[in-house]
C-alpha positions in Angstrom: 30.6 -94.6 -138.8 31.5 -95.1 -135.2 29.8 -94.3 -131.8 31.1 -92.2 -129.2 29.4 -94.6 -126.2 30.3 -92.2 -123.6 28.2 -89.5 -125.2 26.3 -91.4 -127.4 27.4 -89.0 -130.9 27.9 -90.5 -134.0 31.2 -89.7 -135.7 31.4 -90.3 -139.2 35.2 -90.8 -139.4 35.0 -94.2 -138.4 38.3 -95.9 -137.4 40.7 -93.0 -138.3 38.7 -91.3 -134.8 40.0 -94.2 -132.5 43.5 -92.7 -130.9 46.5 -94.4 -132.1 47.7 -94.2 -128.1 47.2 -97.6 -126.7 46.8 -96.3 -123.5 44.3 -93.4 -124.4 42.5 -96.4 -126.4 42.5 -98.3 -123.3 40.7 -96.0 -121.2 38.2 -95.6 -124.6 37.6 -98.9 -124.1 37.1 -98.8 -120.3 34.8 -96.2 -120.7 32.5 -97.6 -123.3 32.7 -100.9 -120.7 31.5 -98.7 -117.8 28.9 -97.0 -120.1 27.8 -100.4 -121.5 27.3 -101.7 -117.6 25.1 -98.7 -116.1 22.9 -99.4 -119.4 22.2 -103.1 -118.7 21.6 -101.9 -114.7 19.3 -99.6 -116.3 17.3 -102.1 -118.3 17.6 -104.7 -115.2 16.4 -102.3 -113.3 13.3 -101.4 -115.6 12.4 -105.0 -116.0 12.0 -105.5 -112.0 9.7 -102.5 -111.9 7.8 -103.9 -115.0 7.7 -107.9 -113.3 7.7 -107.5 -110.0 5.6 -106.7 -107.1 6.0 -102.9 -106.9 6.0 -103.4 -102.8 9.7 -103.1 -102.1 9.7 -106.6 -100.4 11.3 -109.8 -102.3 8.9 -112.8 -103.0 10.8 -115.1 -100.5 12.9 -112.4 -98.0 15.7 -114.0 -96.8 15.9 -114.8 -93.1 18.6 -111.7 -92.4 15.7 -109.1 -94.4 12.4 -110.4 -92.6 11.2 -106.9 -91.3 7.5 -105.3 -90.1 8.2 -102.0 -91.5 5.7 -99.7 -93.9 8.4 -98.0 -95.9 7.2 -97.1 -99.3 3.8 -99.5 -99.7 2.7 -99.2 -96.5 2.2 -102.6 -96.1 2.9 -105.2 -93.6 5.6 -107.6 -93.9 3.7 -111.1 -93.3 4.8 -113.2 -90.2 6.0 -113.6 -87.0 9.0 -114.2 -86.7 12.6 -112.3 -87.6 16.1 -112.4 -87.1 17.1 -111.8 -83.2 19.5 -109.1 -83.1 22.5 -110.1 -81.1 22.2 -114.4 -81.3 21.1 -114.5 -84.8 18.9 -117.1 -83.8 15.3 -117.1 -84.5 13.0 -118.1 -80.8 9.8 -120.4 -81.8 7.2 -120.6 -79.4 6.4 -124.3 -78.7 3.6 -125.6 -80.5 1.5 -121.9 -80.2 -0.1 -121.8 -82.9 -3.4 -119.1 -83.4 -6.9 -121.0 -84.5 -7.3 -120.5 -87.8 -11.1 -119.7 -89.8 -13.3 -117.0 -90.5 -13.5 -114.0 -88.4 -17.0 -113.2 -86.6 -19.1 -111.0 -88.1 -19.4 -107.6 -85.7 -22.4 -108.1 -83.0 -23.3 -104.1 -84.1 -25.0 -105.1 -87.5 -28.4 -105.8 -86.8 -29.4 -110.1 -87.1 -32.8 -111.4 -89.4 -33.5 -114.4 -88.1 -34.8 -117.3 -90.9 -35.7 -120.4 -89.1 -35.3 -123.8 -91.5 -37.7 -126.2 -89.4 -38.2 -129.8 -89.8 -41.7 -130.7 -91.1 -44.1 -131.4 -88.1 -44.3 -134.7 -89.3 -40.7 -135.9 -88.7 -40.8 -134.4 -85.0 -42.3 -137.4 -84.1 -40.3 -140.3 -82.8 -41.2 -143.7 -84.1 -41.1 -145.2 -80.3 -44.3 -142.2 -81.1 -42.8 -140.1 -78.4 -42.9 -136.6 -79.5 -39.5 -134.8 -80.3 -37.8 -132.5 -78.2 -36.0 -129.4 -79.4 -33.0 -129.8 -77.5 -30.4 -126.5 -78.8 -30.1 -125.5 -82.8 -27.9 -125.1 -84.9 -26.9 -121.7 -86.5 -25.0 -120.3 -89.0 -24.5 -116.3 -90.2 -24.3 -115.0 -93.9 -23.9 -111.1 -94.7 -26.3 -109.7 -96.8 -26.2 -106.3 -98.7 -29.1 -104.0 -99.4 -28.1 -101.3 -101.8 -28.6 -97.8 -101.0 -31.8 -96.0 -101.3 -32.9 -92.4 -101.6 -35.1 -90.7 -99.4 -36.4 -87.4 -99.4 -36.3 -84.9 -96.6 -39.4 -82.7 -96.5 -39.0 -79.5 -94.7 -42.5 -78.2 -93.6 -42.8 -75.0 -92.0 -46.3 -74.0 -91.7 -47.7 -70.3 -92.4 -50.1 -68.3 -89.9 -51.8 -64.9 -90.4 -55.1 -62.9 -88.8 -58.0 -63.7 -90.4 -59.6 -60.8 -88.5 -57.0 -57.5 -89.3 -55.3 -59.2 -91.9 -52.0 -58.3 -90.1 -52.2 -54.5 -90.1 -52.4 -53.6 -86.4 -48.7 -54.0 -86.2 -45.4 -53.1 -88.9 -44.4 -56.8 -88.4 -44.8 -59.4 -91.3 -48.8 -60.6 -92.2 -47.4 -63.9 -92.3 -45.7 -65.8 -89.8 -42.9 -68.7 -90.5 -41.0 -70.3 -88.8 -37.3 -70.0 -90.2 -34.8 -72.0 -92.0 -32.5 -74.1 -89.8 -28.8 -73.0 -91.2 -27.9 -75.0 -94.1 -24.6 -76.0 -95.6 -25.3 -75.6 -98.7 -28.1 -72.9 -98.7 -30.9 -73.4 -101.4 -29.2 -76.7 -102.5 -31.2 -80.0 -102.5 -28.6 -82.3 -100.9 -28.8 -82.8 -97.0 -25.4 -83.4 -94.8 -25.8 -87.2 -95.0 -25.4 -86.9 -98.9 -23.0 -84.1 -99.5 -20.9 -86.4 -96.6 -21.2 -89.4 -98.8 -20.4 -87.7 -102.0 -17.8 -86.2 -101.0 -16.2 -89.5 -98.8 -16.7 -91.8 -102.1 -14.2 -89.2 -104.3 -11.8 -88.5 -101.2 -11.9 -91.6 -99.3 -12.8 -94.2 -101.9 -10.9 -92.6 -105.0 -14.1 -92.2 -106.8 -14.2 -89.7 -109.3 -17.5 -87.8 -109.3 -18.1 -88.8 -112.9 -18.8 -92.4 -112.1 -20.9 -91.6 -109.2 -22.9 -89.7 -111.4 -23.6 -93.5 -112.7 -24.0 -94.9 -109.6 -27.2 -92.3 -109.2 -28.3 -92.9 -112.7 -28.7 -96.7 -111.7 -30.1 -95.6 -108.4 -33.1 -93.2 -110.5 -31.7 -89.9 -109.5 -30.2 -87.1 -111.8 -27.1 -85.1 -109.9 -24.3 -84.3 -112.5 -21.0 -84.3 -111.8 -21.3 -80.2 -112.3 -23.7 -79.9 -109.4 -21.4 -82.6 -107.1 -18.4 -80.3 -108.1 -20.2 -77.1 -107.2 -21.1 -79.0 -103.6 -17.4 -79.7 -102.9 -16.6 -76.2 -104.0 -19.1 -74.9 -101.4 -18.6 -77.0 -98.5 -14.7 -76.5 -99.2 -14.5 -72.4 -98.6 -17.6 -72.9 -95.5 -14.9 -75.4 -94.2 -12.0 -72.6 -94.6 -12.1 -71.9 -91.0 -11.0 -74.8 -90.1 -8.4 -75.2 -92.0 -6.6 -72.3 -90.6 -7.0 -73.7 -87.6 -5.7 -77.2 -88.8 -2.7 -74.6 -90.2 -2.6 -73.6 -86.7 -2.2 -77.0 -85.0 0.0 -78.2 -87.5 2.7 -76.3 -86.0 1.9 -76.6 -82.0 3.5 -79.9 -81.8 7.4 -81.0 -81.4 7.8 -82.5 -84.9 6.4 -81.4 -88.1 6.6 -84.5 -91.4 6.8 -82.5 -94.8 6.0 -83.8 -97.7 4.6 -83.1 -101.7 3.3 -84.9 -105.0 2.4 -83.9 -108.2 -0.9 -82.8 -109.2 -1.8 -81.7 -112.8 -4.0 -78.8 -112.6 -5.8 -77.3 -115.5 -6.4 -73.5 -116.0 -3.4 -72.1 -114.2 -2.4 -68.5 -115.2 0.2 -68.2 -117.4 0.7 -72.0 -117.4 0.1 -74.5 -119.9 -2.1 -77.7 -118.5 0.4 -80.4 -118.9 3.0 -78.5 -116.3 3.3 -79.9 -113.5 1.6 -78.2 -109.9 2.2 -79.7 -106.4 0.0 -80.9 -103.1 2.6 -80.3 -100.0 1.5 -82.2 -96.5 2.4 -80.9 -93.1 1.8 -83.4 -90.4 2.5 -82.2 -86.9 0.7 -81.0 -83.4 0.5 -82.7 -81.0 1.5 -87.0 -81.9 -1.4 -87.8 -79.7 -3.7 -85.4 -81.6 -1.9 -84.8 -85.0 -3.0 -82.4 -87.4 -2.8 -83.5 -91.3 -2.7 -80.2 -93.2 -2.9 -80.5 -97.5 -2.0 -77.2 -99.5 -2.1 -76.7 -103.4 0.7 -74.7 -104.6 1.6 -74.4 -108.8 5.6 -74.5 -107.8 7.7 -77.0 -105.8 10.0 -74.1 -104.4 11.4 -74.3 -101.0 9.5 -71.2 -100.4 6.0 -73.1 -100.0 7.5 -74.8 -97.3 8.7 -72.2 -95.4 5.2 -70.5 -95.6 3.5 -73.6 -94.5 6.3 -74.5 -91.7 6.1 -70.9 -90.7 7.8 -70.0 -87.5 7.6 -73.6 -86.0 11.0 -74.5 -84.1 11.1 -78.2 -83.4 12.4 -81.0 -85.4 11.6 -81.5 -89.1 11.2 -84.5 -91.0 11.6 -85.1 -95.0 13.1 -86.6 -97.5 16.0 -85.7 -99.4 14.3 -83.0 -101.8 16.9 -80.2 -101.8 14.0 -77.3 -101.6 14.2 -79.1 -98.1 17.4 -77.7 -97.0 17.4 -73.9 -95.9 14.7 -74.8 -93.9 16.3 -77.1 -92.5 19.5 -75.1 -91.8 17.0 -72.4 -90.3 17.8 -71.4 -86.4 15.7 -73.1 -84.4 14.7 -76.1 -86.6 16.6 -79.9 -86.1 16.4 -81.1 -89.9 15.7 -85.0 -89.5 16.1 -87.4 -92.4 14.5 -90.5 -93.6 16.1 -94.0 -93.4 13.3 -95.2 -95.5 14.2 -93.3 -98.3 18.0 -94.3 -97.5 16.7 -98.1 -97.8 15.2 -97.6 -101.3 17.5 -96.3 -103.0 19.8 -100.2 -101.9 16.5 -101.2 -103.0 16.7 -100.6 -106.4 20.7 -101.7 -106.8 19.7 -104.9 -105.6 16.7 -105.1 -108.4 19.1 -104.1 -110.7 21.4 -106.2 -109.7 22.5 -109.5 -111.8 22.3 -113.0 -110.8 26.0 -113.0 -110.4 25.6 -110.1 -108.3 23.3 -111.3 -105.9 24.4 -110.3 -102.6 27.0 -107.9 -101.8 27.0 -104.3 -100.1 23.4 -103.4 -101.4 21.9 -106.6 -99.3 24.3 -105.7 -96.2 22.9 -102.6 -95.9 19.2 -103.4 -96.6 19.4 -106.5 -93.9 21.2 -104.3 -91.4 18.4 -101.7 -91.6 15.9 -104.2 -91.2 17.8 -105.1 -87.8 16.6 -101.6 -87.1 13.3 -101.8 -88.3 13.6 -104.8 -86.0 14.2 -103.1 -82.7 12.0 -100.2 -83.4 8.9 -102.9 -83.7 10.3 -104.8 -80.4 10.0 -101.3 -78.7 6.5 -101.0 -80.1 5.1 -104.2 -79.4 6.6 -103.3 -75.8 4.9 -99.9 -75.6 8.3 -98.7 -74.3 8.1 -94.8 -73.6 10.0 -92.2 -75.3 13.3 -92.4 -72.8 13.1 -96.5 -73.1 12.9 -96.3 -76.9 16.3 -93.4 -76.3 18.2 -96.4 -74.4 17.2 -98.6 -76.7 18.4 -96.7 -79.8 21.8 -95.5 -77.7 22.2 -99.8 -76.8 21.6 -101.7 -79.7 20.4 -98.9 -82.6 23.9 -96.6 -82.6 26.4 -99.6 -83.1 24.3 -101.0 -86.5 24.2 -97.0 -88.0 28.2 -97.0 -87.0 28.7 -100.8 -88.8 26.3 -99.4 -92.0 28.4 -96.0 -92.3 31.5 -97.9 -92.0 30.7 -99.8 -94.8 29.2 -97.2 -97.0 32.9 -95.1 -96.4 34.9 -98.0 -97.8 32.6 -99.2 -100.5 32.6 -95.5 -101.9 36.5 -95.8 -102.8 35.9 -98.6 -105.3 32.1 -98.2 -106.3 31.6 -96.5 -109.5 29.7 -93.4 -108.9 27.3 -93.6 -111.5 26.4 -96.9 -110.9 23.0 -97.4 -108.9 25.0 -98.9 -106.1 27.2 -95.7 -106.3 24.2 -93.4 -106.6 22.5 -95.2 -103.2 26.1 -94.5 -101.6 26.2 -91.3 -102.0 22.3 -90.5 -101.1 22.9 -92.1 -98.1 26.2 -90.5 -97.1 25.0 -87.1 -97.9 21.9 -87.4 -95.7 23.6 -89.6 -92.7 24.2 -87.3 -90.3 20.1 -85.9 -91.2 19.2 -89.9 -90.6 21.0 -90.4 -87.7 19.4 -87.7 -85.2 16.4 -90.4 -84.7 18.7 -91.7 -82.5 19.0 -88.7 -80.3 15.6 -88.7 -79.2 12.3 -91.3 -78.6 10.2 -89.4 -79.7 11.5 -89.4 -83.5 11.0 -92.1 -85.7 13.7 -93.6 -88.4 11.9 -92.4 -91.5 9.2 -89.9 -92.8 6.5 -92.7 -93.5 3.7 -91.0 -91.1 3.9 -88.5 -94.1 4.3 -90.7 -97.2 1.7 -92.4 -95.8 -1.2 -89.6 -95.2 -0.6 -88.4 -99.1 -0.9 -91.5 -100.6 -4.6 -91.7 -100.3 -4.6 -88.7 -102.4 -1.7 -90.4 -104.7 -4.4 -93.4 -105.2 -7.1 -90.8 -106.1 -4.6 -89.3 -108.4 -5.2 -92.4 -110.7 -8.5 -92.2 -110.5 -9.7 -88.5 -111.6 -6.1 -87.9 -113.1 -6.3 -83.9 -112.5 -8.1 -80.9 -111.3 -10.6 -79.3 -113.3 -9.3 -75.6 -112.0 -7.1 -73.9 -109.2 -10.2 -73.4 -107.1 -10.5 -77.3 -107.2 -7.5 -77.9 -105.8 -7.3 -75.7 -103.4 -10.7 -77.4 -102.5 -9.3 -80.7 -102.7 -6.8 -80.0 -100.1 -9.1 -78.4 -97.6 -11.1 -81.7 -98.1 -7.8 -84.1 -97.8 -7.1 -82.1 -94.8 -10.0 -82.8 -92.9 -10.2 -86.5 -93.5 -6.7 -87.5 -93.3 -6.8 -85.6 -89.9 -10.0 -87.3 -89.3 -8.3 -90.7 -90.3 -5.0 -89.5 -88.0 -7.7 -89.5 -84.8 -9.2 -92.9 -85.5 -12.0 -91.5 -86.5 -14.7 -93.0 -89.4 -14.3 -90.4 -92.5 -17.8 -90.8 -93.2 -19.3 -90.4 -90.2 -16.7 -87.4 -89.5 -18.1 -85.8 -92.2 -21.6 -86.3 -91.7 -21.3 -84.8 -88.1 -19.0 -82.0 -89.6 -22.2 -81.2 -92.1 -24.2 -80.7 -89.7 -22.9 -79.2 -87.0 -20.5 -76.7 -89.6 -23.6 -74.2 -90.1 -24.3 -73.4 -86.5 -20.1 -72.3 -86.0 -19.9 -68.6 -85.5 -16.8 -68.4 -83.4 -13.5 -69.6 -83.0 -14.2 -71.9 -80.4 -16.8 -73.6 -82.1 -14.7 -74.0 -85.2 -12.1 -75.8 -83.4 -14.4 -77.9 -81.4 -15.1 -79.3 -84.4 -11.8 -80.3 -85.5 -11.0 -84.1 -85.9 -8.3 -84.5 -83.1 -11.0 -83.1 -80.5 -13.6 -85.7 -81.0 -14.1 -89.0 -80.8 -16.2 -92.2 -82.3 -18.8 -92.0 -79.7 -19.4 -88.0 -80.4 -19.6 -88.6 -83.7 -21.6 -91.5 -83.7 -24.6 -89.8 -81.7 
């Protein structure tokens, strides 16, 4: 028996398949040698993912790849110091080094004092002089004090006539002063703890069944049922402002699209292990942005045209393809994401071998750290939009012109199935998406404001692994929405919510609805 290695068949004629042709048997043979290489790529590749740090930084970056941007993790590239851009040469302050120790402990949490005195005995000198206190000496520990549970007592006292017993009038006998409007109407939980509920799942990834522990060990009974039914309820009393977050999503210049997979249970005419989607708009204004999360069963480019809506402006994604007639639509500038473009060199250089090490997939990721380079000298400058344009024009444009160059003669003589192939052509096909940051300051290089808003719900994910219903999820996103727009504004999710809670019941209009969106408060509001 012999092995087609191309398609991976069997054939059972063994050698009397092979073609007597030496040159037909050559290109067999070539073949199987390509086939056999994009395998052991394959496995390279697998074993980096499985070993390595998943953060898409080396363990020791080499001195061209030292770069401060987020891409994928999010997370900062440790250092100072990177390659300059036109020398080469790296500048080194002289001798400035920052004082190294443990940072203060904030002057807003409130000080016990516990004084450790010297007997009174030893506060006498032997000359028999009497010691004077002369400074002290003092040092700070944090302490912790686990929560506790109070309980709210709503009294509203009840008067009647003792003399006519209420009947020389049609009004009530007895008098009471009313309810103040509740969130949750005839529910036991008061803003402060449906705000903290809520903030430990959405915030803090933690799924409602372990708070249920948490409670347990604090002496209270709530069940995960009753937490659910809370989020349930404040999610539809907080539909209001999610049209209006809809609304602001798409006032801005830019809108960020992006989606992840959710598994939702309970769909119609859907089994529970098929996959449903969580699409993010960010957009509005970039001083003010609006963060908007929508559940949707299907990843068609049809959910983003209903979310984008008739927004004209410039749009930001990845390389999906559900992406694209929206992005061909009149009206709309479709911008790309080098980020994405950087990955995908990424992951040829993981898989790369030892012999390997090097070549076109390293040029290309240490020329768009040059990039990353400038954008974070513009940054640390706080260079305005039309500074950051010159900037781009000057020093930005000639490293995209060096990159394509090199991508257009690596093509010719890359194997296209090859992961260094693959990262060719990703890149070429979305370069001319990629390169309109360049036309304009107030774009960035990549679609990480996005990637990085839904991957607190990506962390979550990992946590409570699915939604119970449809109705969940849909709740889930009106939640998401308001606290990743809430985290968008600098503003404290918890505290967001709490003054969301109880302000949310007194709303009747649309004024007072969107006085109460994230982007227009602030700390100080929300802290009194």
């Amino acid at each position: 028996m012999t092995t087609d290695f191309v398609s991976g068949k069997s054939d059972w004629r063994g050698i009397a398949s092979l073609p007597n042709d030496p040159a037909a048997l050559k290109e067999l043979l070539v073949d199987k040698a390509s086939y056999i290489a994009q395998l052991e790529e394959q496995v390279r590749l697998l074993k980096a993912i499985l070993h390595l740090a998943k953060s898409e930084r080396q363990a020791k970056p080499t001195t061209k790849e030292m770069q401060y941007s987020l891409f994928d993790e999010a997370e900062a590239v440790a250092g100072e110091q990177s390659e300059a851009i036109e020398s080469g040469e790296v500048a080194v302050a002289a001798h400035a080094r920052k004082k190294t120790g443990r940072r203060p402990i904030p002057q807003e949490f409130p000080r016990v004092e516990v004084v450790h005195d010297i007997p009174e005995a030893d506060k006498v000198c032997p000359c028999g002089c009497e010691l004077t206190r002369i400074g002290e000496e003092v040092s700070e520990k944090l302490d912790f004090i686990p929560a506790t549970i109070q309980v709210i007592r709503h009294i509203r006292p009840k008067y009647a006539c003792r003399a006519c017993e209420g009947t020389e009038d049609d009004g009530p006998t007895v008098k009471t002063a009313p309810m103040p409007p509740q969130l949750i109407p005839q529910g036991l939980a008061t803003p402060g703890l449906v705000a903290y509920v809520l903030a430990s799942k959405f915030v803090d990834g933690l799924p409602f069944y372990r708070q249920e522990r948490i409670f347990e060990r604090l002496g209270l009974d709530i069940s995960r049922a009753t937490m659910c039914g809370w989020a349930l309820q404040v999610a539809r009393a907080c539909q209001p402002l999610v049209g209006l977050l809809s609304e602001e999503s798409r006032s801005g210049p830019i809108i960020n699209l992006d989606e992840t997979v959710v598994q939702v249970l309970g769909e119609v005419g859907r089994a529970n292990t098929s996959p449903s989607y969580m699409w993010l708009v960010r957009g509005g204004p970039p001083e003010h942005p609006a963060v908007l999360f929508h559940y949707a069963p299907t990843r068609s480019g049809q959910v983003a045209e209903e979310l984008v809506g008739d927004f004209q402006g410039y749009l930001q994604t990845d390389g999906f393809a559900g992406y694209n007639a929206l992005g061909e639509r009149e009206g709309i500038i479709h911008v790309g994401c080098l980020a994405h473009v950087r990955r995908k060199f990424v992951e040829a250089l993981k898989a790369g071998s030892k012999k390997s090490s090097g070549g076109t997939a390293q040029t290309v990721v240490d020329l768009i750290g040059k990039l990353y380079h400038l954008e974070k000298q513009a940054q640390d400058a706080k260079c305005d939009a039309d500074q950051v344009h010159a900037m781009r024009q000057a020093k930005a444009t000639p490293i995209m012109a060096r990159i394509k160059a090199l991508l257009l003669e690596r093509e010719k003589t890359t194997p296209p199935k090859s992961l260094l192939g693959k990262a060719i052509a990703y890149a070429l096909g979305q370069w001319d998406r990629v390169a309109v940051y360049l036309k304009d300051g107030h774009l960035r290089p990549d679609n990480n404001l996005a990637e990085n808003a839904i991957r607190p719900f990506a962390v979550g994910r990992k946590n409570w692994l699915f939604s119970g219903s449809p109705a969940g999820a849909a709740a889930s996103a009106a939640l998401y929405s308001l606290i990743e727009t809430a985290k968008a504004n600098d503003l404290e999710p918890l505290r967001y919510l709490h003054f969301l809670f109880e302000k949310l019941p007194l709303a009747k209009s649309q004024d007072d609805f969107r006085a109460l969106l994230p982007q227009h408060l602030d700390s100080k509001t929300i802290s009194a």
